[in-house]
C-alpha positions in Angstrom: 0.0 0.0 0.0 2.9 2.3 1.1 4.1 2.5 -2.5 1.6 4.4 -3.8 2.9 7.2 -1.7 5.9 7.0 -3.8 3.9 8.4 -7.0 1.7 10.7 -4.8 3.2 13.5 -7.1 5.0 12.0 -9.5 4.4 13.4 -12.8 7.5 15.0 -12.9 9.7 12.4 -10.5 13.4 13.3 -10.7 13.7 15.2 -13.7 16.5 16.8 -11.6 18.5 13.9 -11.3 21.3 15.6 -13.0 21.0 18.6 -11.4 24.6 19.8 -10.9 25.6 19.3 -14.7 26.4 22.1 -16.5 23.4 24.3 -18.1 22.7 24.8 -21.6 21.0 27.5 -23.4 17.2 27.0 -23.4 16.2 26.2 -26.9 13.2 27.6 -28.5 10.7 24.7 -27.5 7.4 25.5 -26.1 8.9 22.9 -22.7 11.4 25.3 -21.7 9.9 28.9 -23.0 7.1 30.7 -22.3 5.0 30.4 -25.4 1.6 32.6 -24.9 -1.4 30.1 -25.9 0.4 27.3 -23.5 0.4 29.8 -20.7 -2.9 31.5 -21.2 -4.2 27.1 -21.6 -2.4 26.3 -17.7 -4.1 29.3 -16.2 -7.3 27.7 -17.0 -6.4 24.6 -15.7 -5.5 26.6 -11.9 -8.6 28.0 -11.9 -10.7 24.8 -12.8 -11.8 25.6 -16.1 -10.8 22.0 -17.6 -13.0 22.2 -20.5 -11.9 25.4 -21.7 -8.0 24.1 -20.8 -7.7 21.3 -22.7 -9.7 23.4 -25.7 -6.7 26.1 -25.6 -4.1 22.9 -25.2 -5.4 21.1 -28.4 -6.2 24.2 -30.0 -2.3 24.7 -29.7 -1.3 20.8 -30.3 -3.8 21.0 -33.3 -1.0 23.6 -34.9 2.0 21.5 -33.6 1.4 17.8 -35.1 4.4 16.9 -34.6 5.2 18.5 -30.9 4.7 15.9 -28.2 4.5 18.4 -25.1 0.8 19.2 -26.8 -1.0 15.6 -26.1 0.9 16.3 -23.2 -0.9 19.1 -21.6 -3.5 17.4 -22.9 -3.4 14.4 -20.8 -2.5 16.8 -17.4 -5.4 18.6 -18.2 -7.8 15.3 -17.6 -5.6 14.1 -14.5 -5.5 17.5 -13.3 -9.5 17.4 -13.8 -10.2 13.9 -11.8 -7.0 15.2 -9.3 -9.8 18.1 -8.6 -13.1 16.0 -8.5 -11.2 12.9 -6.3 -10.2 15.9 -3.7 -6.5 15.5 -4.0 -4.7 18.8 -4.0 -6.5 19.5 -0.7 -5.7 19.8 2.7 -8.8 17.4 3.4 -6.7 15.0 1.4 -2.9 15.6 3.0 -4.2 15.9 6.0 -6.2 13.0 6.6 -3.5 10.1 6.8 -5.8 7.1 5.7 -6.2 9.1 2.4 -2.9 10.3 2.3 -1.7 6.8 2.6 -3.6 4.8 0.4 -5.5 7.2 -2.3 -8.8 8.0 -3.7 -11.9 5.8 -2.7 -13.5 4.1 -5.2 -12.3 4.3 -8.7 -12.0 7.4 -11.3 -14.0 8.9 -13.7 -14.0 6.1 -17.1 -14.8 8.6 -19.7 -11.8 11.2 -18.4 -9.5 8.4 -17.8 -9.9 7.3 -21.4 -9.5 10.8 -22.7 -6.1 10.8 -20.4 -5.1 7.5 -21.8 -5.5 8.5 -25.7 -3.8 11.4 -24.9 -0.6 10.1 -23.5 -0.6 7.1 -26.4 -0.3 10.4 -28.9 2.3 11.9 -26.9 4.2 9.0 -26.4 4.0 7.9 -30.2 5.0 11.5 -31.2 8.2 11.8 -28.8 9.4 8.1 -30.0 9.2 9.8 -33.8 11.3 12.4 -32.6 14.1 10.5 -30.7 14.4 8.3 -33.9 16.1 11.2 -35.7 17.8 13.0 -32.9 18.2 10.6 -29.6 18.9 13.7 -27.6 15.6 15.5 -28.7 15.1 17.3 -25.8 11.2 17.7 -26.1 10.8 14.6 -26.6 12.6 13.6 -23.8 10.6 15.9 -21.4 7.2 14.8 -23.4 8.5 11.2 -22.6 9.4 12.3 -19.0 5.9 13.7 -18.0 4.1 10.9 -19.9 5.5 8.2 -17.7 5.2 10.3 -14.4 1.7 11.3 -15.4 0.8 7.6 -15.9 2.4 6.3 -12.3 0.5 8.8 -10.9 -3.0 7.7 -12.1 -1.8 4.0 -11.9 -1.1 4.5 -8.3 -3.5 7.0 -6.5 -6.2 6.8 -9.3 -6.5 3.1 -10.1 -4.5 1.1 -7.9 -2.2 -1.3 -10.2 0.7 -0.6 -8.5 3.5 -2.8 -10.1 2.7 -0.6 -13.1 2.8 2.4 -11.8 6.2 1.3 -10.9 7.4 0.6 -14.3 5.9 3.9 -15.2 8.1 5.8 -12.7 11.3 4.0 -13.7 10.7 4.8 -17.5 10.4 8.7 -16.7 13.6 8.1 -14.2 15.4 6.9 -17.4 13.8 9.7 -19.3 15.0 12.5 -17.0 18.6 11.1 -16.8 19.2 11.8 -20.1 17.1 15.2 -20.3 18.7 16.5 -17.8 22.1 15.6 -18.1 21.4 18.3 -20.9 19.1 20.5 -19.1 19.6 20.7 -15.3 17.6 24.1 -15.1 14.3 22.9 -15.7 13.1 23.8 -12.4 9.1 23.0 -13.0 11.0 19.5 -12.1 11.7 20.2 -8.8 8.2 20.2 -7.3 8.2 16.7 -8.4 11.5 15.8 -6.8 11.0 18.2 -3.7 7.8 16.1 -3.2 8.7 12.5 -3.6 11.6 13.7 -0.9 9.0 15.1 1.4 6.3 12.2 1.1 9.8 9.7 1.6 11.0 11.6 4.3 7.1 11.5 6.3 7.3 7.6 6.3 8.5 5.7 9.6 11.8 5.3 10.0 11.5 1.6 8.6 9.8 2.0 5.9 12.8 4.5 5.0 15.3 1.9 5.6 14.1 0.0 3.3 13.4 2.2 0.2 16.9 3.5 0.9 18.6 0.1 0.1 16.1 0.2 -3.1 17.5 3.6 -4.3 14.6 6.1 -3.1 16.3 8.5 -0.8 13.6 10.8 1.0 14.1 14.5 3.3 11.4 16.3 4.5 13.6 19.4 4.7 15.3 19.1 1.6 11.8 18.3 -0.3 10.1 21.7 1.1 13.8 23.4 -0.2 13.3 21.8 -3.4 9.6 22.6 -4.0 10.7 26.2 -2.9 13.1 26.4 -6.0 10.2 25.8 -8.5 8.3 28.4 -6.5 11.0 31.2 -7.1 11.7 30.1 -10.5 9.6 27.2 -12.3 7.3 28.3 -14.9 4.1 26.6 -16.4 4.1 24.8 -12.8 5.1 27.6 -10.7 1.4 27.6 -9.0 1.4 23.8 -8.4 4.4 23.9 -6.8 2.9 26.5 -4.5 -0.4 24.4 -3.7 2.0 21.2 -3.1 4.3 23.1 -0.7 1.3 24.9 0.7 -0.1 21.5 1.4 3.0 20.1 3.1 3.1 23.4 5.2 0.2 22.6 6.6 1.2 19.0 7.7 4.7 20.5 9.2 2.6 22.9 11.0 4.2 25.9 9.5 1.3 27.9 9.0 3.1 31.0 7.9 4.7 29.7 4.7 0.8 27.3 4.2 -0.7 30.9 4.9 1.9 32.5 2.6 1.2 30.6 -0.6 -2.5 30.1 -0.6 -2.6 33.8 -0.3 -0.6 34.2 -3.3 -2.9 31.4 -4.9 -6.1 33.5 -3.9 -4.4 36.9 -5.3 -3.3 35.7 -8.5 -6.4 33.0 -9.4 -9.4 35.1 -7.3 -11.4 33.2 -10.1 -11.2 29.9 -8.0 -12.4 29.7 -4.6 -10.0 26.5 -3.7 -7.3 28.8 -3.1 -9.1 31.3 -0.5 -10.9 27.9 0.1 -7.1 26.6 1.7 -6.2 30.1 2.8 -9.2 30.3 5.6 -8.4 26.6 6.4 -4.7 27.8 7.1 -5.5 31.0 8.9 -8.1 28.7 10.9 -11.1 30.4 9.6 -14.3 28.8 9.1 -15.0 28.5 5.2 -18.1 30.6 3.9 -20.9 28.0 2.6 -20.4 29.4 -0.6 -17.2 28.4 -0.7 -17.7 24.9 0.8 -20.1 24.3 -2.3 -17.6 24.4 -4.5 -15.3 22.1 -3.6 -14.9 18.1 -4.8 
């Protein structure tokens, strides 16, 4: 059961295993630059306007056939949506350990899971394509990257086969190695990293023993400082990392940082009401009804 913790946020598990390397010049690829449409798409998704997300993301992919980091977004858009309606990114979630634990009750929504599904088959199909004529395609490698985290993450939290989310996570290990042996300042990644070492870090001290001698090294310390490097600096996941390290605040008791970041959520996304939702539940406020009617 405890695995699953290990792909609690996975969909971007140690992209920054080659973190010290020497940087490169960012290329002009829509993974690692700001490109307008992409940005305007994952502004929509923080605010819970899924529908009209994944319309700007395949609006965009729809003019990029051959870019894998469309079907991408694609696919994050649907997990993102069933993260959101299972309850996930929420204190109600961290906090409660049989949830935190052991995942979502029941089992995920069929018709967004296939939608996730199909779109990660595209992305994959496209990235392979583009590794055949360059193996060092960058894109392709972070398309790759987020495909197999993305996919360990719904295997484990969302439907519960748990050797294959396994397999899933090792692919996008092998993935990020090579990426970022040529791009170590892809710092999106380190909300992924920073959280894997937080979730680790949280588990008895058993438990830890025995993932150490299996290669999975976990600090709750040095995850909060890694999720607070994608907070200063990450870009289309900049707001995620703040929820994530907002959530782990909470658990650590440091209420100043949780109140912190959920502020910033509320000020810069007043559109959604989960942010001022976890801002109140951090400042110990009781939530308006109106707000409690919106949540999952």
């Amino acid at each position: 059961m405890r695995r699953r913790i290990l792909i609690l946020l996975a969909p971007f598990f140690l992209h920054v295993a080659a973190a010290n390397a020497r940087p490169e010049a960012d290329s002009a690829t829509p993974a690692f630059t700001n490109v307008p449409e992409l940005t305007a798409a994952f502004r929509l998704l923080y605010i819970q306007k899924y529908a009209e997300a994944r319309a700007g993301f395949e609006a965009w992919e729809s003019q990029h056939e051959d870019d894998p980091f469309g079907p991408a977004t694609v696919a994050a858009s649907y997990l993102f949506e069933e993260f959101h309606h299972q309850g996930v990114l929420t204190s109600d979630f961290f906090l409660n350990e049989k949830r935190f634990l052991h995942g979502i009750e029941g089992e995920p929504d069929p018709q967004r899971m296939k939608g996730f599904d199909d779109a990660i088959r595209s992305a994959k199909k496209l990235a392979a394509q583009r590794l055949e004529k360059n193996p060092g395609d960058p894109e392709a490698l972070y398309a790759l990257t987020l495909c197999g985290g993305m996919e360990s993450n719904s295997n484990m939290i969302l439907r519960k086969h748990n050797l294959d989310a396994l397999k899933r996570l090792r692919e996008a290990n092998n993935h990020a190695k090579t990426l970022l042996a040529q791009r170590p300042n892809t710092y999106d990644a380190y909300v992924a990293l920073g959280s894997a070492n937080y979730i680790i870090g949280s588990l008895n001290p058993g438990f830890r023993a025995m993932l150490w001698f299996g290669g999975f090294h976990g600090d709750k310390r040095l995850g909060m400082d890694q999720m607070s490097k994608c907070v200063e600096s990450g870009r289309y996941l900049k707001p995620f990392a703040k929820i994530m390290l907002g959530l782990a605040a909470r658990r650590e008791k440091q209420n100043v940082l949780a109140q912190k970041l959920f502020h910033e959520l509320s000020q810069e996304f007043p559109e959604s009401s989960q942010y001022a939702v976890e801002y109140a539940k951090a400042m110990g406020r009781p939530v308006p009804a109106q707000m409690r009617s919106k949540d999952p």
